[in-house]
BAMIFI-984662 format. One record per residue: residue in one letter; x, y, z of N, C-alpha, C in turn. Coordinates in steps of 0.001 Angstrom, whole numbers, plus 500000, padded with zeros to 6 digits. Layout:
type,n.xx,n.yy,n.zz,ca.xx,ca.yy,ca.zz,c.xx,c.yy,c.zz
a,X,Y,Z,X,Y,Z,X,Y,Z
...
//
This chain:
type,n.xx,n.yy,n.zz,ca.xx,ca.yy,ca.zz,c.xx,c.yy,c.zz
x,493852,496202,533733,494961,496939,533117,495472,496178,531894
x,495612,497358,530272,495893,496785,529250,497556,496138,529527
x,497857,494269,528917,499033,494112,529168,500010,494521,528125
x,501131,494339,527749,501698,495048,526880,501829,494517,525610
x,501881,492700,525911,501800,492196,524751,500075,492267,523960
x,499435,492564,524532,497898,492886,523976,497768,493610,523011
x,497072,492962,521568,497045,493762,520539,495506,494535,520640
x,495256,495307,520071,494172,496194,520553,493199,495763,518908
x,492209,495566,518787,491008,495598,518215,490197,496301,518239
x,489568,496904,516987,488660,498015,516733,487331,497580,515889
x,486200,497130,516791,485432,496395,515875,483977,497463,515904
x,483786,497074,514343,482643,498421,514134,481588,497661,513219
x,480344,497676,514004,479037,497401,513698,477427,497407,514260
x,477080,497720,513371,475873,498302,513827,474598,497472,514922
x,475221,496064,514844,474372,495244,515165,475089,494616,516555
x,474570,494675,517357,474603,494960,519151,474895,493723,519293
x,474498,492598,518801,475108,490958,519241,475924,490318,518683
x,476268,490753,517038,477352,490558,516339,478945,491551,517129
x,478288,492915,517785,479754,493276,518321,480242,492469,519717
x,478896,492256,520417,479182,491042,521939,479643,490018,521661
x,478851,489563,520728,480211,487895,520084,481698,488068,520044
x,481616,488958,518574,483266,489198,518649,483629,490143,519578
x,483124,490321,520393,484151,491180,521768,484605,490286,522182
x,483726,489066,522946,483870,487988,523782,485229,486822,522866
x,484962,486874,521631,485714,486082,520495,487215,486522,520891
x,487509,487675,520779,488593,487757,520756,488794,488247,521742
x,488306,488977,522765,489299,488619,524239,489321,487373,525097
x,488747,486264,524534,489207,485227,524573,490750,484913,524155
x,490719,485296,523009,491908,484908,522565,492917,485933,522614
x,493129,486614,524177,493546,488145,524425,494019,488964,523524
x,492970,489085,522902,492878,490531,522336,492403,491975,523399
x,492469,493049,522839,491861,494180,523978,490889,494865,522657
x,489737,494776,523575,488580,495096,522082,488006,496346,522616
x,488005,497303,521127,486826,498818,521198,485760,498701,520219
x,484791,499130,520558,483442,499115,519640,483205,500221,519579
x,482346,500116,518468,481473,501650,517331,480979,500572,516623
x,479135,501361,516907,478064,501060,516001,478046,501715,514651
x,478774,502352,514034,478647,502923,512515,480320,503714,512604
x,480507,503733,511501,481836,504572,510749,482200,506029,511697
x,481040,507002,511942,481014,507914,512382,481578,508180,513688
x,481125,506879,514341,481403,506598,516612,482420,506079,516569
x,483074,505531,515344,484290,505116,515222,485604,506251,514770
x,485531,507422,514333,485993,508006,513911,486462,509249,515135
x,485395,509308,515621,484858,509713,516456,486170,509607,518009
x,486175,507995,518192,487032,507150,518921,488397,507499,518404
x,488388,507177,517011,489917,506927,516652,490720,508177,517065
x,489721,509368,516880,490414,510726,517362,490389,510714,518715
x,490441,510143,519822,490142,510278,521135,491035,509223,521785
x,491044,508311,521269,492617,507531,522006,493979,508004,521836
x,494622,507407,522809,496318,507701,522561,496610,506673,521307
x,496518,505928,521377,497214,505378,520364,496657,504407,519932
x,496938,503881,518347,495673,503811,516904,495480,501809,517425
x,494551,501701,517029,494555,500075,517191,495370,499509,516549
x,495514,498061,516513,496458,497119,515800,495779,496476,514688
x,494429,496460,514630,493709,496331,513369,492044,496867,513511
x,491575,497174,512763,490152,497718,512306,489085,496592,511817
x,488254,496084,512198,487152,495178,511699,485818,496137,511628
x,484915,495752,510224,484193,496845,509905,483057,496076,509315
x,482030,496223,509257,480931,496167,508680,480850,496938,507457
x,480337,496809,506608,479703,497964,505327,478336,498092,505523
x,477384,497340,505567,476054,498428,505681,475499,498277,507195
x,476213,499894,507694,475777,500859,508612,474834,502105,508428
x,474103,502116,509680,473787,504034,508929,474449,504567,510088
x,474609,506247,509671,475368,507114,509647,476630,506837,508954
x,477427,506567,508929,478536,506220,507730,478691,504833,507767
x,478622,504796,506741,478793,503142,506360,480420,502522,506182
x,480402,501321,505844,481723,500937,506335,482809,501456,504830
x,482489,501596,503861,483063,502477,502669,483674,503580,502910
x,482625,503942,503047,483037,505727,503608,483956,505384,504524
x,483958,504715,505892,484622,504976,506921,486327,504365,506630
x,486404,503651,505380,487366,503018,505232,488363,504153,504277
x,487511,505077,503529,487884,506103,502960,488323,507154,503858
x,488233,507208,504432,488301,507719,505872,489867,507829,506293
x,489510,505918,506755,490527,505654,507086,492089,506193,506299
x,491673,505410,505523,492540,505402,504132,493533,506874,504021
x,492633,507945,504293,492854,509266,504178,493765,510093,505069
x,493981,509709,506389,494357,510018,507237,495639,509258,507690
x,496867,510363,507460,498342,509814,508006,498560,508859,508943
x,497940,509382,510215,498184,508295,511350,497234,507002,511704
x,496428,507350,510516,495547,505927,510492,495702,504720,509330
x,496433,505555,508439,496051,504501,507211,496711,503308,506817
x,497538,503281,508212,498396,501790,508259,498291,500794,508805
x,496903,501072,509460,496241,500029,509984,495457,499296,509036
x,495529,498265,509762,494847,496778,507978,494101,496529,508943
x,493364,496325,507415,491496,497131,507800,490913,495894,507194
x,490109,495169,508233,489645,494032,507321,487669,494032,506983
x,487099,493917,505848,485523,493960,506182,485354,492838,506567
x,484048,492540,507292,483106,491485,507976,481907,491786,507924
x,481452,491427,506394,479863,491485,506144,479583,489993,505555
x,477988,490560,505522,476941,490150,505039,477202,490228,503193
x,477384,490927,502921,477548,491559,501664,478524,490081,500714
x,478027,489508,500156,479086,487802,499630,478924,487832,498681
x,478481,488795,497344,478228,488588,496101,479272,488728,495398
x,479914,488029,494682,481127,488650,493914,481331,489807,493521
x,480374,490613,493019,480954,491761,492484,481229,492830,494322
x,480903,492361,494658,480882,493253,496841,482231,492407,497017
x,482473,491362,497190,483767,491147,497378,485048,491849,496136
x,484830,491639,495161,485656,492413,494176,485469,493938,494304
x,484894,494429,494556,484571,495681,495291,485671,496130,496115
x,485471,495369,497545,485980,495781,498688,487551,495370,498309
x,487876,494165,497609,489316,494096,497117,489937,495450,496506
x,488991,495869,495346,489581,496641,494909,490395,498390,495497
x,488830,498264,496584,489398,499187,497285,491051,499668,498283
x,490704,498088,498414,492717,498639,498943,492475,497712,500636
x,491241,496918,501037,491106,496468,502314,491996,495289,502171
x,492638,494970,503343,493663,493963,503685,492914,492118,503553
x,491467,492285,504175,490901,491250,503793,489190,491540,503769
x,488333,490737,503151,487372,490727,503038,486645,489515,503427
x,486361,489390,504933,485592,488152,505185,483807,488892,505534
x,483183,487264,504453,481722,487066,504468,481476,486366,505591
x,480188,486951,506058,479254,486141,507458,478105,485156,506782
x,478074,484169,507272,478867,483390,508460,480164,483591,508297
x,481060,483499,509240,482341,483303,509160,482892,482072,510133
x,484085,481454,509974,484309,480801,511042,485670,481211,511891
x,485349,480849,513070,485915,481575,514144,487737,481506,513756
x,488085,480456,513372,489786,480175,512978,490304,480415,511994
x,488991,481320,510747,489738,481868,509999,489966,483464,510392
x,489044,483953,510792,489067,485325,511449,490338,485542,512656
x,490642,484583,513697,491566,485091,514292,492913,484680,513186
x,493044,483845,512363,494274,483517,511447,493951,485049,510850
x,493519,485495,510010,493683,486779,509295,494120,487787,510379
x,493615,488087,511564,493941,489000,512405,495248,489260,512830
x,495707,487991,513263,497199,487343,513830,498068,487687,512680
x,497810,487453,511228,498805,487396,510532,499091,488879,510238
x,497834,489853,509794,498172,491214,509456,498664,491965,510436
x,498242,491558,512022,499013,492302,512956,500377,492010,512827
x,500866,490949,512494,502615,490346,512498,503242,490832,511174
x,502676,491142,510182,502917,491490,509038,503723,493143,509407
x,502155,493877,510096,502597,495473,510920,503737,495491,511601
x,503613,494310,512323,505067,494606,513510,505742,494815,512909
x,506187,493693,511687,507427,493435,510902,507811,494462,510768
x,506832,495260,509860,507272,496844,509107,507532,497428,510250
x,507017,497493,510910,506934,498761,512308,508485,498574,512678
x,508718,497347,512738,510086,497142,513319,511181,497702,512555
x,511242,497333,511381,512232,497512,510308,512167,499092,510059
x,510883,499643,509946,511046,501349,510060,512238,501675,511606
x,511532,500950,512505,512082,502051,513928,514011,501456,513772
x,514223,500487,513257,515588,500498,512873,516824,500947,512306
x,515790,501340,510813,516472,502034,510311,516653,502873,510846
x,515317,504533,511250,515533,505396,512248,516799,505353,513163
x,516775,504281,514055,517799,504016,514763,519219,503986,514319
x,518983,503339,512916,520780,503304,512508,521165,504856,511612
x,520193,505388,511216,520904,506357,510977,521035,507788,511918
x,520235,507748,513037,520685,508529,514099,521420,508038,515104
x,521771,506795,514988,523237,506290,516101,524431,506540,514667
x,524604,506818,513589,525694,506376,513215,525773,508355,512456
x,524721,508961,513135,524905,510600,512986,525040,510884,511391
x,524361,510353,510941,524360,510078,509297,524079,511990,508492
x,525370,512200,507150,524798,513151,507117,524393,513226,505520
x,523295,513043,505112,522464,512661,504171,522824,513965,503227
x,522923,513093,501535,523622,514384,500672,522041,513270,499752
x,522267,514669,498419,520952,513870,497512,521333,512795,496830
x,520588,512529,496247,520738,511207,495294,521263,511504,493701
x,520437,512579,493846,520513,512949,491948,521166,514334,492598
x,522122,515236,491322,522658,516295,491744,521633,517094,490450
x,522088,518493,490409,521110,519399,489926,520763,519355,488320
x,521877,518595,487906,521771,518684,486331,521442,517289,485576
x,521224,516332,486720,521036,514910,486704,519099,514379,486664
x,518964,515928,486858,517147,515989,487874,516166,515779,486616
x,517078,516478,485322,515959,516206,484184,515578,514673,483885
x,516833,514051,484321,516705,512520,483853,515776,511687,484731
x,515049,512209,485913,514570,511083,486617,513019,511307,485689
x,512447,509831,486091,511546,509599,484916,510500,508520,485864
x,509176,509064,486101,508405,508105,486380,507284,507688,485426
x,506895,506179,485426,506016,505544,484245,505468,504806,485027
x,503939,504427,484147,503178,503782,484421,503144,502306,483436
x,502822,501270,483410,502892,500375,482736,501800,499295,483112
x,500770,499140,481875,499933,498141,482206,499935,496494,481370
x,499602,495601,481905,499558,494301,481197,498488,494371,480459
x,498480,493950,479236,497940,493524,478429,497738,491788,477804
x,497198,491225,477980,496767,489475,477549,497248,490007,476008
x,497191,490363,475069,497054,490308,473844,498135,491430,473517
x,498572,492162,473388,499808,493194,473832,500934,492973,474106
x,500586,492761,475371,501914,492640,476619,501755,493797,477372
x,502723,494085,478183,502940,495403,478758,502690,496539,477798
x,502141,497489,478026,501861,499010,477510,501842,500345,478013
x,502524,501290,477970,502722,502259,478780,501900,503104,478976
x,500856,502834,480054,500024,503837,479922,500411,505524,480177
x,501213,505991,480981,501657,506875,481342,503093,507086,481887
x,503478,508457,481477,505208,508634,481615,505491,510008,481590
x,506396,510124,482579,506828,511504,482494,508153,511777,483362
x,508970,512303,482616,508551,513802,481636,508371,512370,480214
x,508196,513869,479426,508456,512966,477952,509715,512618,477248
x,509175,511852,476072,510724,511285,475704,511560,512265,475137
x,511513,513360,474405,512751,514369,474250,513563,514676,475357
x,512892,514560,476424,513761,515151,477381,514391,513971,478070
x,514718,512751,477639,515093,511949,478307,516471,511468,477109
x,517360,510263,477814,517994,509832,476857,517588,508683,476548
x,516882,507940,477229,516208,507003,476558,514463,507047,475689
x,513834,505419,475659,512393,505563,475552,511501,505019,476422
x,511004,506009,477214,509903,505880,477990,509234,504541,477834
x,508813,504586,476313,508029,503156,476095,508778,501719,476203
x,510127,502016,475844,510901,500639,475357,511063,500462,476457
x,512324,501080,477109,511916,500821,478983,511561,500203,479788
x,510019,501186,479506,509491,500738,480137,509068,499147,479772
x,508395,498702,478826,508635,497182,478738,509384,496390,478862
x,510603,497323,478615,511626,496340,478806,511602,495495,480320
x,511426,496438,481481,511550,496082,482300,510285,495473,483341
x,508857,495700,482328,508141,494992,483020,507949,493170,482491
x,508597,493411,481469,509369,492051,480766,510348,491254,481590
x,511085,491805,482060,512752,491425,482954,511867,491076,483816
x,510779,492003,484569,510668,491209,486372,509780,490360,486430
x,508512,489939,485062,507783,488745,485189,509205,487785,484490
x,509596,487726,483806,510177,486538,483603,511080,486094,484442
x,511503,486744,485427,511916,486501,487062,511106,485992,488270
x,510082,486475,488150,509035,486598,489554,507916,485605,489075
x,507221,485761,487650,506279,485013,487276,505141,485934,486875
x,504304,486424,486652,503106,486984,486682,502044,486717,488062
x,502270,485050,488186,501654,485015,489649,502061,486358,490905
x,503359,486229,490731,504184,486866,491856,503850,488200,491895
x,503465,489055,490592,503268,490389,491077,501725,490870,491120
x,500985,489694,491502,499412,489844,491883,499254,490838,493318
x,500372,490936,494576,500207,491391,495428,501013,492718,495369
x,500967,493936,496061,501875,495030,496032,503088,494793,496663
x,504132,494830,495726,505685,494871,495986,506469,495461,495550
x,507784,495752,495720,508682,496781,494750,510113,495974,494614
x,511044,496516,493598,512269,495990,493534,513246,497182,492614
x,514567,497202,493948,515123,497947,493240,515969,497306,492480
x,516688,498182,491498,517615,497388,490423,518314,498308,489923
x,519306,497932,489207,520419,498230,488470,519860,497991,486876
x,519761,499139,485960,519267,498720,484747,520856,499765,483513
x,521443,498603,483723,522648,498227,483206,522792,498920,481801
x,521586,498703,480946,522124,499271,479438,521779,500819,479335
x,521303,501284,480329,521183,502746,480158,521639,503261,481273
x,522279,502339,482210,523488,503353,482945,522671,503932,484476
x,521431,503669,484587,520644,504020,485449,520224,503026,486602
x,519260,503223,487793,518824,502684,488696,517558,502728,488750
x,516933,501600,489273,515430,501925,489150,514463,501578,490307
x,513150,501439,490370,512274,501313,491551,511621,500667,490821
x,510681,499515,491132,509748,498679,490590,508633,498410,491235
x,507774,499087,491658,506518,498449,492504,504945,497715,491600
x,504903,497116,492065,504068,496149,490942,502801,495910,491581
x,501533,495767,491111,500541,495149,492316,499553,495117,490879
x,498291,494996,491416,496919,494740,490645,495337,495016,491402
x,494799,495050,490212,492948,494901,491032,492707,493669,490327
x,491460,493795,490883,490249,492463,490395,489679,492946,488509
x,489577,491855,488298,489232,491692,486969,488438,490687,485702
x,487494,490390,484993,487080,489293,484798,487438,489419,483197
x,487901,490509,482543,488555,490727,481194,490017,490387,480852
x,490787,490172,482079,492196,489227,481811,492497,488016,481864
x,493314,487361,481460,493644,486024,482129,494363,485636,483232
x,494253,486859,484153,494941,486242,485213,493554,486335,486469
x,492604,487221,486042,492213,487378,486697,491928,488731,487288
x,492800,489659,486580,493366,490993,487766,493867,491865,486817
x,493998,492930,486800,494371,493947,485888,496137,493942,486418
x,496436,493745,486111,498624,493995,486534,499088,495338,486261
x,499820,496046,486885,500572,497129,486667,501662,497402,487326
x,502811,498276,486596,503737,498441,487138,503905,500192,487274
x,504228,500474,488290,504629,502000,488581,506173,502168,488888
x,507054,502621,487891,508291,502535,487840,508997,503752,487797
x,510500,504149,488755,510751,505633,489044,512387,504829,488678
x,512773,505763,487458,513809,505386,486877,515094,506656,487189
x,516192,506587,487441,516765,508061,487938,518609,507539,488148
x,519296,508669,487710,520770,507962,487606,521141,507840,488814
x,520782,507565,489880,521186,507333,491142,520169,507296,492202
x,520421,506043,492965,519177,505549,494099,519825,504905,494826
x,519937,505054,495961,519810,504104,496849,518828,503473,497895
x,519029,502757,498701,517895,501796,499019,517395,502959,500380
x,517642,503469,501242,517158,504612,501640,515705,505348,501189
x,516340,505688,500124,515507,506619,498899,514270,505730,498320
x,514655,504518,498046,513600,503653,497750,512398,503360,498551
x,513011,503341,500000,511672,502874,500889,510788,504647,500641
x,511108,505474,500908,510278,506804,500696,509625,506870,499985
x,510062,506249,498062,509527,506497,496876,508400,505433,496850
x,508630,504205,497613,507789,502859,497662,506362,503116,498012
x,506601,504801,499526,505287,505342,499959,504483,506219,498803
x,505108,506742,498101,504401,507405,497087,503928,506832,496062
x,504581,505668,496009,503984,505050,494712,502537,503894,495405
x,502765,503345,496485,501428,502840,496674,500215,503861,497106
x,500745,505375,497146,500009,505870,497429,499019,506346,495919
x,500131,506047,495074,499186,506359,493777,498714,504892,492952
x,499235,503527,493597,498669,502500,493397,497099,502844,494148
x,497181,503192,495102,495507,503117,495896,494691,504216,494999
x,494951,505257,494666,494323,505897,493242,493975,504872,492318
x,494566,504227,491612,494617,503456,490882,493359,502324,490778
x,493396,501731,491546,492295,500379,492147,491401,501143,492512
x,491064,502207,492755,489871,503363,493217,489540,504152,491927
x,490405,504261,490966,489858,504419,489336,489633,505969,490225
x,490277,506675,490648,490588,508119,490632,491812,508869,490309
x,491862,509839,489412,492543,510615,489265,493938,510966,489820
x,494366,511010,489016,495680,511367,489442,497069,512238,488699
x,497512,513054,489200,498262,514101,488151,500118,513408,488412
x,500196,512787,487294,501573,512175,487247,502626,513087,487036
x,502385,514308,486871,503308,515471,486837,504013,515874,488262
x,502829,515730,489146,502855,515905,490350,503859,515011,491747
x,503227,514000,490811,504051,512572,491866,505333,512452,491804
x,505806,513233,490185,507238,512710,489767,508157,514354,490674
x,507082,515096,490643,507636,516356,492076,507887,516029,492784
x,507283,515459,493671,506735,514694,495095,508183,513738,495700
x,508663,512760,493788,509914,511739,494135,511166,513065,494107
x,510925,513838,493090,512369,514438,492928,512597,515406,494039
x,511642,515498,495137,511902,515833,495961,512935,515133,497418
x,512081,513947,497206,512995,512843,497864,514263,513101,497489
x,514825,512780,496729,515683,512531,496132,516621,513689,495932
x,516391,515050,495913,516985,515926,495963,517262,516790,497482
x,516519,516350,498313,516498,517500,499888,517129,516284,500834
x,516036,515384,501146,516151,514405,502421,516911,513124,502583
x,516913,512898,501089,517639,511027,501459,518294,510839,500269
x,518954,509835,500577,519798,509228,499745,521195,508691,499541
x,522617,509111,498930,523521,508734,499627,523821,509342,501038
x,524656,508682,502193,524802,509075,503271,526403,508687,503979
x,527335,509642,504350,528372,509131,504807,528776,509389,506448
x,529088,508748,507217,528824,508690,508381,530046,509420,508907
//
């Protein structure tokens, strides 16, 4: 019988003594382990349990779906895609590791591997989940113990002003706006200035190191009277000097609160993972998607 503190493991590969090792590997170190020989028996599974594992370990070259696909998969699907998904191949060439980074996987370990770095990566992304897991079921909690009755953020004539932008680093440039909307007539400020302005303000705060990983920050942006969202992250890269392509995805709007932010934080890494996947994306759409937030479900709240 599973115990309660037991985190559950989902290990997927095609090769019958590499999954007996790490079965044995980590219920040693009580874990509770499920196997699938390819993407497909795994998918397969994930639809057939009660409830989703605590992390995903994957191979990439499988047949019937390979570990790409299955991570696309993953990726794709609401009640799965918050599980951190780590690869464990064969595959060690730089451009396969910059690959699988780019894709959006939590970690990328090459075989051989050794046994104490694999359970350290495991341990940490499961504690990372709790964290969030926790801090979601809290909030939940505080605003249905305190009978919260949620009014919008922006009111109806305030809606033209919310403004989402894209902003990329440039070595030789600086920041540059790749994308923004609406446009600047319809705003009272400039989209472009802005926007640098403020991907200016949070490296010379944070560093450039600092916004190598996906994060956000809300703020108060004082000379135009507004509030803002800042989520920052990057891919792999061998044409910058940092290493990594930098970008900022920024949702600017005369009123936010931190509520509203965690919602907008989901949409915007959801179009960060577009992003590092170099697919498409309609920025007309996304800035719907926030002013929806922001106008129906969340935002200020008086008890």
């Amino acid at each position: 019988m599973q115990a309660e503190s037991q985190s559950v493991i989902l290990i997927v590969d095609d090769n019958v003594d590499i999954l007996y090792h790490l079965k044995v590997l980590l219920e040693d170190n009580n874990y509770v382990v499920k196997t699938a020989v390819n993407g497909r028996d795994a998918i397969k599974l994930l639809s057939e349990i009660k409830s989703p594992p605590d992390v995903i370990i994957s191979d990439i070259m499988m047949p019937g779906m390979n570990g790409y696909d299955f991570f696309e998969a993953v990726s794709n699907t609401p009640q799965w895609n918050r599980i951190p998904f780590l690869f464990l191949t064969a595959k060690a060439a730089p451009e396969d590791i910059r690959l699988g980074k780019m894709l959006g996987v939590d970690d990328y370990i090459t075989k051989p591997f050794k046994r104490e770095d694999l359970i350290a990566s495991i341990s940490g992304k499961i504690a990372r989940n709790n964290k969030s897991n926790l801090i979601d079921k809290e909030i939940k909690q505080l605003l249905s113990s305190l009978k919260i009755q949620m009014q919008p953020s922006i009111s109806n004539k305030d809606q033209q002003f919310l403004c989402l932008t894209m902003v990329y680093w440039n070595d030789i440039t600086g920041p540059t706006v790749k994308e923004g909307y609406p446009s600047d007539e319809n705003l009272p400020f400039s989209i472009n200035t802005i926007g640098k302005q403020l991907f200016h303000a949070a490296t010379s705060i944070y560093g450039h190191d600092k916004i190598t990983k996906s994060q956000g920050i809300l703020l108060n942006i004082e000379n135009i009277k507004n509030k803002g969202y800042l989520f920052f992250d990057s891919f792999p890269t061998e044409n910058e000097r940092y290493g990594e392509k930098q970008y900022m995805l920024s949702v600017i709007t005369p009123n936010l609160s931190y509520f509203s932010s965690l919602k907008i934080r989901e949409i915007l890494k959801e179009i960060s993972e577009k992003v590092k996947k170099n697919q498409d994306w309609d920025i007309k759409e996304y800035w719907g998607k926030i002013l929806e937030i922001l106008s129906v479900d969340s935002g200020l709240f008086h008890p």
